[in-house]
C-alpha positions in Angstrom: 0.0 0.0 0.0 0.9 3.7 -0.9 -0.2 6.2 1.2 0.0 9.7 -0.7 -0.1 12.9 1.5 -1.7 15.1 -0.9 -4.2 14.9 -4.0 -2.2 17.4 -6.0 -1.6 14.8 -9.0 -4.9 13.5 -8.5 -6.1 15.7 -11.7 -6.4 12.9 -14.1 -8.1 10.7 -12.6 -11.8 10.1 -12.5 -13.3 9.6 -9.1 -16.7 7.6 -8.8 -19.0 6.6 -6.1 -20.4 3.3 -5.0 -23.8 2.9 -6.1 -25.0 1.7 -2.5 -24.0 5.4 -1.5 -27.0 6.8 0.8 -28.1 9.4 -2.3 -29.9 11.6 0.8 -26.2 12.5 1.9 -24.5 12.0 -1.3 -21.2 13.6 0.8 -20.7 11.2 3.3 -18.4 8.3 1.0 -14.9 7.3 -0.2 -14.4 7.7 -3.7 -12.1 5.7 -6.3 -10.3 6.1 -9.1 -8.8 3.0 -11.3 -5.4 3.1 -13.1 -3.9 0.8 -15.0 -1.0 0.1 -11.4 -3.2 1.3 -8.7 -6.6 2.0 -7.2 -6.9 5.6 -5.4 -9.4 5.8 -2.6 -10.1 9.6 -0.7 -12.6 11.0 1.9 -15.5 12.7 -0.6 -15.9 15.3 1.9 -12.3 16.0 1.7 -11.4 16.1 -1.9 -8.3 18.1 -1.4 -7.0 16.0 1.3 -4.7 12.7 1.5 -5.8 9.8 -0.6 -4.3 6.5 -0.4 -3.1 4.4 -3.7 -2.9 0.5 -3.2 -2.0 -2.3 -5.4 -5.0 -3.8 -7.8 -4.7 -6.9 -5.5 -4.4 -5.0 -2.3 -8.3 -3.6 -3.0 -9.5 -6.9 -4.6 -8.4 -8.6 -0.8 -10.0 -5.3 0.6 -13.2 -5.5 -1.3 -13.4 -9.5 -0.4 -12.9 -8.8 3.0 -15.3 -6.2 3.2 -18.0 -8.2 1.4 -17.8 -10.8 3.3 -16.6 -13.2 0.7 
């Protein structure tokens, strides 16, 4: 795992929601953005802020573990 300090490079890349965000406080989620080497994860009510970059396989374990699976 990566942990960046700052999003100042995080221009390019295109942050998305999870669909089972609550939509009546659309602010209150993480956010990721895909890359080819990395997966990007930040606060949503803290775009500006640190946002960590872990492997591919680092957030497929994380999303299994979190799912339950």
């Amino acid at each position: 795992m990566i942990r960046e300090t700052s999003a100042e490079d995080g221009s390019e890349l295109r942050w998305f929601k999870s669909s089972y965000s609550d939509s009546s406080n659309s602010n209150e989620c993480v956010e990721v953005a895909t890359m080819l080497d990395a997966v990007h994860v930040r606060d949503s009510k803290n775009v500006e802020g640190p946002q960590l970059a872990l492997t591919r396989q680092a957030w497929a374990d994380f999303v299994a573990h979190a799912s339950g699976s």
